[in-house]
N, C-alpha and C positions, 0 to 999 in steps of 0.2 A: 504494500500500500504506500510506504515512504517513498518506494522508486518510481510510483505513478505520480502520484504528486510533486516529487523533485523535475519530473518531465511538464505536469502543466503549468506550474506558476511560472517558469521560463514564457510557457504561452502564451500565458495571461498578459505578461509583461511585454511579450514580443506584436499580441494583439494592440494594447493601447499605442507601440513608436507606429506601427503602421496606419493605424488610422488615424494618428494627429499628424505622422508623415505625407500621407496622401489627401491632406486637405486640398484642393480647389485654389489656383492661386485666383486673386480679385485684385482690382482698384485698391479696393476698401477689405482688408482681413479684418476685424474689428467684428462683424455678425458670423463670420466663418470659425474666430475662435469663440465665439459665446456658443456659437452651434455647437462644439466639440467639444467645452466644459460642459455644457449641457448635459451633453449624451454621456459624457463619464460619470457625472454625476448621477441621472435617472439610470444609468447602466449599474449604478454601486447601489443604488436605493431596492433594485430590483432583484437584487444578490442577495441584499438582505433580507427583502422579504420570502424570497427562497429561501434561505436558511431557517427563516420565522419556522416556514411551513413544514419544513423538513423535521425542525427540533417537536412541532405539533403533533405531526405524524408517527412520530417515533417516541412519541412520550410514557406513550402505557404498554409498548409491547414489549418482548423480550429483548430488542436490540439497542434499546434507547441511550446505552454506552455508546456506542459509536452515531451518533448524530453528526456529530463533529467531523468527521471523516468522508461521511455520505455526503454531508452540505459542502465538504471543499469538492469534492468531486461533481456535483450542481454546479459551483460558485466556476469551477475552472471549463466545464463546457457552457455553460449559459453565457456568462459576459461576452466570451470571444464571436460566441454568435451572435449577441447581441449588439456589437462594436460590428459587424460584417451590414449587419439589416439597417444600421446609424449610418452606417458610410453609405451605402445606397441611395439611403434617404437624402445625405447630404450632398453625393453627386446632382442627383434630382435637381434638387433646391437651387444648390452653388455652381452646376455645371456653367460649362462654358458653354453661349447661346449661340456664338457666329462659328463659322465655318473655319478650321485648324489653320494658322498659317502655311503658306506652301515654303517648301524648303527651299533655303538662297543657298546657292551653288556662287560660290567664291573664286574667281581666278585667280593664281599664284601663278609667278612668273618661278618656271621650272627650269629656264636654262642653265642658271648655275646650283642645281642638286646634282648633286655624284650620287649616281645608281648604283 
């Protein structure tokens, strides 16, 4: 159980550079990072109520020692999908509306590179 969770919290972690990494660039990042506090935020609130639920579920029956363990393994698949379903949303929202720049092709004068 320690070597599955030494493997997801790396996840966890490696989930949130990626979706604050692949923000949207804009004009204006000021509504792009509130959207991405945002969703870390309602992403951590959502953890916890899984966990609520979990420690609920598990209160009267025979396993109700390991709650703790059940809810990191919730806590370590839920967020990362839940940051995947944010960023989608946030592509949506913040994506870019006009058409990609086409790519500048650059002349260099090559007569003096040694091939």
């Amino acid at each position: 159980m320690l070597f599955a969770l030494s493997l997801l919290v790396p996840l966890c972690v490696i989930a949130v550079w990626i979706f604050w990494r692949l923000s949207p660039p804009r004009p204006d990042p000021v509504p792009v990072r509130w959207f991405n506090l945002c969703a870390i935020v309602l992403g951590l609130l959502l953890c916890g109520a899984a966990a609520f639920l979990v420690r609920a579920f598990l209160a009267g029956s025979v396993d109700s020692g390991k709650w703790l363990g059940v809810t990191a393994y919730y806590v370590a698949t839920l967020f990362p999908l839940y940051l995947a379903i944010a960023g989608g949303i946030r592509r949506l929202i913040f994506g870019t509306r006009g058409p990609a720049k086409p790519l500048e092709i650059v002349q260099q004068d090559l007569s003096k590179t040694r091939f």
